[in-house]
C-alpha positions as CSV (number, residue, x, y, z in Angstrom):
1,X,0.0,0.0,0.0
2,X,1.4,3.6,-0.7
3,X,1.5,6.8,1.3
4,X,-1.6,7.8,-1.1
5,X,-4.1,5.4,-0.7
6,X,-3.3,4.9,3.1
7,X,-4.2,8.4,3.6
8,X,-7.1,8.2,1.4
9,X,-8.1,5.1,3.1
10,X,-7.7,6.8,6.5
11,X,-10.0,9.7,5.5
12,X,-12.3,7.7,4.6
13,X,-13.0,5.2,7.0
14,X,-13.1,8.9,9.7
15,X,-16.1,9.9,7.6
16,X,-18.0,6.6,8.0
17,X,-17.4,6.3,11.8
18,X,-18.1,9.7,12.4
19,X,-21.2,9.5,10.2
20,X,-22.3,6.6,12.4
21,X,-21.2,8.5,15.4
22,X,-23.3,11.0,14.2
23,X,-26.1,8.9,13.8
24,X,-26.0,6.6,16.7
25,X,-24.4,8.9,19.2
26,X,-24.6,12.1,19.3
27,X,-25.0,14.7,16.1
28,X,-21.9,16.8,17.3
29,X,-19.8,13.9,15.8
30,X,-20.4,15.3,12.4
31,X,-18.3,17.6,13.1
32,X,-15.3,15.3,13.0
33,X,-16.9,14.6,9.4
34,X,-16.2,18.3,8.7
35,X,-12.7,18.5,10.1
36,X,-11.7,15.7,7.8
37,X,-13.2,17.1,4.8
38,X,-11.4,20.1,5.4
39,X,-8.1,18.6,5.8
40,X,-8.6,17.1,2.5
41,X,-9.5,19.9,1.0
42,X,-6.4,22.3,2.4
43,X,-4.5,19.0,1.3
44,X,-5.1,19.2,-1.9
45,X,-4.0,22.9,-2.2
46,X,-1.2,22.6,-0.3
47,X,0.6,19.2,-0.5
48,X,0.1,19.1,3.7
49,X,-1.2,16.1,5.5
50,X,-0.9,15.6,9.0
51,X,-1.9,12.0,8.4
52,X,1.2,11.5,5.1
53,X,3.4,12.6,7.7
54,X,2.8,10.2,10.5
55,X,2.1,7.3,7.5
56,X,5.4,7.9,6.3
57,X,7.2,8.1,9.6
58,X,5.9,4.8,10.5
59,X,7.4,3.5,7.0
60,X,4.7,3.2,4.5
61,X,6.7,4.0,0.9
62,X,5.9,6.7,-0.8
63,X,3.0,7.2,-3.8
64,X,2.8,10.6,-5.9
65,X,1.0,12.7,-4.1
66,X,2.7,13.2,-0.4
67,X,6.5,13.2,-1.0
């Protein structure tokens, strides 16, 4: 697996357990929903994931996106 689709992978499964947080739990949860869509989004503009960095520190190789 490369640094790409762990992160993608990792973004997604947030949105499904916060949207079942969200559903099950309590509706604040969504919120978590936001914050990762938003980190995704600044991602995309800026090359910047939190998540690539601590994927690639515990030694997944690299893909194209996250160098």
């Amino acid at each position: 697996m490369t640094l790409d689709r762990a992160v993608l992978a990792f973004a997604g499964t947030i949105v499904l357990i916060s949207l079942a947080l969200a559903h099950y739990a309590h509706p604040a949860w969504i919120w978590l929903t936001v914050f990762a869509g938003a980190n995704m989004l600044q991602a995309a503009f800026t090359g910047f994931c939190p998540a690539a960095l601590i994927f690639k520190a515990l030694g997944v190789k690299q893909g194209c996106a996250f160098k």
